[in-house]
N, C-alpha and C positions, 0 to 999 in steps of 0.2 A: 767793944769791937762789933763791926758789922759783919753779917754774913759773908755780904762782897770784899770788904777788906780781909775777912780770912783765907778765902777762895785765892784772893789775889797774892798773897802771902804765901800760903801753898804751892800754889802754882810756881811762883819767882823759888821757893826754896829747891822743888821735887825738880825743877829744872835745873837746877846749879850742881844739883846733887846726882841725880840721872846724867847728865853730859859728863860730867867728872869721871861718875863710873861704866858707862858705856861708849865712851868716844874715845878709845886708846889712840886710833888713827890721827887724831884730831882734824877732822876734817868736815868743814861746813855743811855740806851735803848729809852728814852722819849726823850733827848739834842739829840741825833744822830737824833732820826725821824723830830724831827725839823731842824735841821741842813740842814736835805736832803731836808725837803721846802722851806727852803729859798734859796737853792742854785739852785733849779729847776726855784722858780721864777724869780731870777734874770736872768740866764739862756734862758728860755723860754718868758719872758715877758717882765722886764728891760735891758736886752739886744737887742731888738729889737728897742730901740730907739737911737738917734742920742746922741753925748755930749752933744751938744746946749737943746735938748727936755728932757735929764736927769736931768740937772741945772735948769731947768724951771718947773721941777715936781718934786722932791723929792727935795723938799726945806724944809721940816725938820723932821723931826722922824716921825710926827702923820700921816703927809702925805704918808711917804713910808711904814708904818704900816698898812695903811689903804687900799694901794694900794696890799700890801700881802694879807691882810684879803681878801678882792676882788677875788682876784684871787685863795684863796682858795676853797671862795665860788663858784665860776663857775668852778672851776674844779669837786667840790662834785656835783654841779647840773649836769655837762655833764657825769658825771658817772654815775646819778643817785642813789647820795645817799651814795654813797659807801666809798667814800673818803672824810669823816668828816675834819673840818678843825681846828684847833686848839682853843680847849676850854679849860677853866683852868678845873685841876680837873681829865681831860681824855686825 
């Protein structure tokens, strides 16, 4: 497996998996704003690692979920707040 087919793989799961649990609304406007987080953290954060250091951390769902949440949460803090991170409900 490639790096970019892991990324991509990633991506398409933490997406299915994120809308599922943050988009109680169900409502398009809310899938897309999620869509754009996880595509930013993969992006900016899961892309930054090697093949070898991706197979060795995101070794199963709770883990790459956790690893999103994460990285939500310090982007709202280096905002200051401003960039809430995904809560059910909002």
């Amino acid at each position: 497996m490639t790096k970019k087919k892991f990324l991509e793989n990633l991506e398409k799961a933490l997406k299915k998996i994120i809308c599922q649990m943050f988009n109680e609304e169900g409502t398009n406007e809310r899938r897309i704003q999620l869509e754009r987080q996880v595509e930013e953290f993969v992006r900016e954060n899961a892309g930054e690692y090697t093949l070898k250091e991706l197979m060795e951390t995101f070794t199963t769902a709770e883990a790459a979920m956790g690893l999103f949440l994460e990285h939500q949460d310090a982007k709202r803090i280096s905002r200051g707040g401003k960039d809430a991170k995904p809560e059910k409900g909002h």
